[in-house]
C-alpha positions in Angstrom: 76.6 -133.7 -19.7 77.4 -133.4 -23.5 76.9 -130.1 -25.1 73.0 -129.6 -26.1 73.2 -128.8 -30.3 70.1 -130.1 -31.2 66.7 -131.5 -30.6 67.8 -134.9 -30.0 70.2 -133.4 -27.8 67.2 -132.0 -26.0 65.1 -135.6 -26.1 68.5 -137.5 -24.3 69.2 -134.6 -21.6 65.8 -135.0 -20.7 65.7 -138.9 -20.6 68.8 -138.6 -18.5 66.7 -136.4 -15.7 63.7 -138.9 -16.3 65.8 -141.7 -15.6 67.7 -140.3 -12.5 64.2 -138.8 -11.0 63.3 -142.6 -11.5 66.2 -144.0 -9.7 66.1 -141.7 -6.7 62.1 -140.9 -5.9 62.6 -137.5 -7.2 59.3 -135.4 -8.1 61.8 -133.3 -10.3 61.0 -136.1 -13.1 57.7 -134.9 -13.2 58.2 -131.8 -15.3 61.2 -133.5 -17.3 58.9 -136.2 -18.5 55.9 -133.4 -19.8 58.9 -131.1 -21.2 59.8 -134.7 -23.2 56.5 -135.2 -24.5 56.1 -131.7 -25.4 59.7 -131.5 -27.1 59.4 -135.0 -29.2 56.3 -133.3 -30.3 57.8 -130.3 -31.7 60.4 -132.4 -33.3 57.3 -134.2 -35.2 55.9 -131.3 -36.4 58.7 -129.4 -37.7 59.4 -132.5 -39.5 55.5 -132.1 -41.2 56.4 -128.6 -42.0 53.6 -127.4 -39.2 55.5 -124.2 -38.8 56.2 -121.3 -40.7 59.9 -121.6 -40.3 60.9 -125.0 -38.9 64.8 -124.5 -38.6 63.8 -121.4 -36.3 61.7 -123.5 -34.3 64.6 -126.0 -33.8 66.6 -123.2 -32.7 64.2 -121.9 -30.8 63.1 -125.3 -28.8 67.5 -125.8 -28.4 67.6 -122.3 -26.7 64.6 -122.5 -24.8 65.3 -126.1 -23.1 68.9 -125.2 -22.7 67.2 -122.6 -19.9 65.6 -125.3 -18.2 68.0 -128.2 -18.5 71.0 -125.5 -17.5 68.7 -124.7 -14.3 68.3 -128.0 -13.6 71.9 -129.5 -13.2 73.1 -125.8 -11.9 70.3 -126.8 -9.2 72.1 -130.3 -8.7 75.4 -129.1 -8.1 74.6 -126.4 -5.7 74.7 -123.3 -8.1 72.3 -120.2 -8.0 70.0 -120.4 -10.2 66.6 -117.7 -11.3 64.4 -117.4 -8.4 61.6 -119.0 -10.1 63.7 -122.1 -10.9 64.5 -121.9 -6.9 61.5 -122.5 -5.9 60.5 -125.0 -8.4 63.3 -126.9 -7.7 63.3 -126.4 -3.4 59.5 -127.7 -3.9 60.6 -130.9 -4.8 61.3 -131.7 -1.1 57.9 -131.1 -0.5 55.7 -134.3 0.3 52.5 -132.1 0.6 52.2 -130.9 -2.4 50.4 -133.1 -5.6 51.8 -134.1 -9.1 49.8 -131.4 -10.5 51.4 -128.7 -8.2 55.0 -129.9 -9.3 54.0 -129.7 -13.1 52.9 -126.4 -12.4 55.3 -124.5 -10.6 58.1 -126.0 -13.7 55.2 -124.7 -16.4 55.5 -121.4 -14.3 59.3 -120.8 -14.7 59.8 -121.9 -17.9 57.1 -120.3 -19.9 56.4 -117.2 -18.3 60.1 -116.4 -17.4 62.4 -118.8 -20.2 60.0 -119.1 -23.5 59.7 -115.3 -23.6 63.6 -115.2 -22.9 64.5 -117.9 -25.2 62.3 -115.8 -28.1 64.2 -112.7 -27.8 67.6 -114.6 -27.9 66.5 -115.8 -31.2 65.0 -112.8 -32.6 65.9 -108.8 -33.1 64.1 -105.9 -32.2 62.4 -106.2 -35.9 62.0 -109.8 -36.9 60.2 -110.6 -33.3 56.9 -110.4 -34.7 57.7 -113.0 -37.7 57.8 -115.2 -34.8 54.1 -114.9 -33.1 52.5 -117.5 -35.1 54.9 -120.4 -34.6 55.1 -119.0 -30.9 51.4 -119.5 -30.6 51.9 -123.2 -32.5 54.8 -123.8 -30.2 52.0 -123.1 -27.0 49.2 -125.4 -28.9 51.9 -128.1 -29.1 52.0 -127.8 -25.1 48.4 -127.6 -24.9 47.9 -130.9 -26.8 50.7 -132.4 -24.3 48.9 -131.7 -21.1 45.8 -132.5 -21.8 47.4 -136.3 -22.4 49.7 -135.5 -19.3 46.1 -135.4 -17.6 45.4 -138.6 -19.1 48.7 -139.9 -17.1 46.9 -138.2 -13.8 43.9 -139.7 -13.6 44.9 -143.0 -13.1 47.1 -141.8 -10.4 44.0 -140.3 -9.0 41.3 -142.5 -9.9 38.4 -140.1 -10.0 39.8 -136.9 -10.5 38.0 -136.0 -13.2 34.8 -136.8 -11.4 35.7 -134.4 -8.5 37.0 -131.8 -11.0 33.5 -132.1 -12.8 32.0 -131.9 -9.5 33.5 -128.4 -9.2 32.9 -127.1 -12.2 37.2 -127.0 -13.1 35.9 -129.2 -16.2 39.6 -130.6 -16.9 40.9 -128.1 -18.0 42.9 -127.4 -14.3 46.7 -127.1 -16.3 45.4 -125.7 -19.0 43.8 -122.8 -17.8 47.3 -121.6 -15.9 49.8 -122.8 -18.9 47.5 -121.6 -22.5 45.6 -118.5 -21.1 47.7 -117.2 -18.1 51.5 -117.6 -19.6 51.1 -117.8 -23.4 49.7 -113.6 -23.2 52.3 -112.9 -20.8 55.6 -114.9 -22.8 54.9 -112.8 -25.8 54.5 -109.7 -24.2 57.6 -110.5 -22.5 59.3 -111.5 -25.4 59.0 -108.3 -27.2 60.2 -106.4 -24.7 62.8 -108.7 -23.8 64.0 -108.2 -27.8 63.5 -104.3 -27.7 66.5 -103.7 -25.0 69.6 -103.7 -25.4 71.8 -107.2 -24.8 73.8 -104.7 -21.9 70.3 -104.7 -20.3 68.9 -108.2 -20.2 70.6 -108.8 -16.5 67.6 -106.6 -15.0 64.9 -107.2 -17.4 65.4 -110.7 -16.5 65.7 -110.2 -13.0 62.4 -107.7 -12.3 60.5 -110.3 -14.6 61.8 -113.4 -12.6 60.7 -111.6 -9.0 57.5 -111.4 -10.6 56.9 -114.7 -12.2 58.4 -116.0 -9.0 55.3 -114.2 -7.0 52.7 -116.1 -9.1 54.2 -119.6 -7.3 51.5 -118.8 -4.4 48.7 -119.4 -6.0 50.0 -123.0 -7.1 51.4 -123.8 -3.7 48.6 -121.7 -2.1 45.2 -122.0 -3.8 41.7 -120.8 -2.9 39.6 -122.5 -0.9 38.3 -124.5 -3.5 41.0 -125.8 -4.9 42.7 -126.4 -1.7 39.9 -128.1 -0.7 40.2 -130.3 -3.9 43.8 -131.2 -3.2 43.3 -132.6 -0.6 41.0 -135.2 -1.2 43.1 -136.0 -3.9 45.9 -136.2 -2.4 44.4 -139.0 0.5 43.9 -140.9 -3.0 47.1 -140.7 -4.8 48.9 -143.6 -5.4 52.1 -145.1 -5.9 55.4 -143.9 -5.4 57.1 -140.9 -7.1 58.8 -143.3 -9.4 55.7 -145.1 -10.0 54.1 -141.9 -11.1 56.8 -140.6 -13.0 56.2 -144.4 -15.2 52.5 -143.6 -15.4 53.1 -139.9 -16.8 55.2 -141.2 -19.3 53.2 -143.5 -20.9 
């Protein structure tokens, strides 16, 4: 793997997991193809001056997908990696979970444990609150992404949204966990993340990650409800893995 100095960088790394996922049935390519979408995006709107600071940004995206993309080939070659990226990674080997699961338990690691790390690496003590705005853009940007990512879903699942409608869960089923859940949490995390010393990070990092890593039940094991929901959708999925990893990406 070449060195990651850049966005592009970012957009070919990612490609390369894509294209792998594609080759070998891997549900990993699920989250690389949304983390794509969601970084071409950013690359779009720093270009249209939509943040405050756009060369931040681009420093800030580099960092914060150098967490994931670091995880993910540390994964491949047998190397520890944060608990939440364990089990992430180990639930790819699970045939009972759904597309949306897989999307989620990535969403879960790298917001609420890497965005808030990524910030702080970026940032000092002082100039972390310059950054909240374009954080909050950064989170809209993802927002936008899987609500299209949903898009991809439902022709996997044919009447997904009926069933979620039926429910009352009114599409907004990613949403709701990755924009109201994680995007509070990050930037509380980021701050105090930014307000320790570098010396300290290791544990900060560490009592975060056991934490975030606890919030994997309730994607692997919902309420009732939901549960209930996942089911019937999964007797309806279709395709392969590969097959759904083409219909994401569209």
């Amino acid at each position: 793997m070449k060195p990651i100095e850049n966005i592009d960088d970012v957009i070919l790394t990612l490609n390369l997991i894509i294209e792998e996922s594609l080759k070998t049935g891997d549900t990993l390519g699920y989250f690389a193809v949304l983390y794509q979408k969601v970084t071409v995006k950013v690359k779009e709107e720093i270009k249209n001056n939509y943040f405050d600071d756009g060369p931040r940004m681009a420093k800030l995206d580099v960092v914060f997908a150098k967490r994931y993309i670091d995880a993910y080939f540390a994964w491949m070659n047998n190397e520890p990696v944060t608990q939440s990226w364990e089990i992430a990674f180990t639930a790819a080997s699970n045939n009972n979970l759904l597309v949306v699961q897989h999307l989620l338990l990535g969403m879960n690691a790298h917001i609420n444990l890497d965005l808030g790390i990524a910030a702080a690496e970026i940032s000092s003590t002082n100039s972390i609150e310059e950054l909240e705005d374009d954080f909050n853009r950064i989170n809209e940007i993802l927002a936008s992404m899987v609500d299209e990512v949903q898009q991809g879903l439902s022709s996997i699942w044919p009447f997904l949204r009926k069933l979620l409608l039926w429910l009352g869960q009114v599409d907004n089923l990613l949403v709701d966990f990755s924009m109201k859940i994680a995007r509070k949490g990050a930037w509380k995390y980021a701050k105090e993340v930014a307000a320790v010393e570098k010396t300290g990070w290791p544990k900060t990092i560490k009592i975060r990650d056991e934490k975030v890593a606890d919030k994997t039940r309730l994607i692997t094991d919902p309420g009732k409800i939901i549960r209930f929901l996942f089911q019937i959708i999964r007797w309806t999925e279709r395709g392969t893995v590969s097959d759904k990893i083409q219909k994401l990406r569209r």
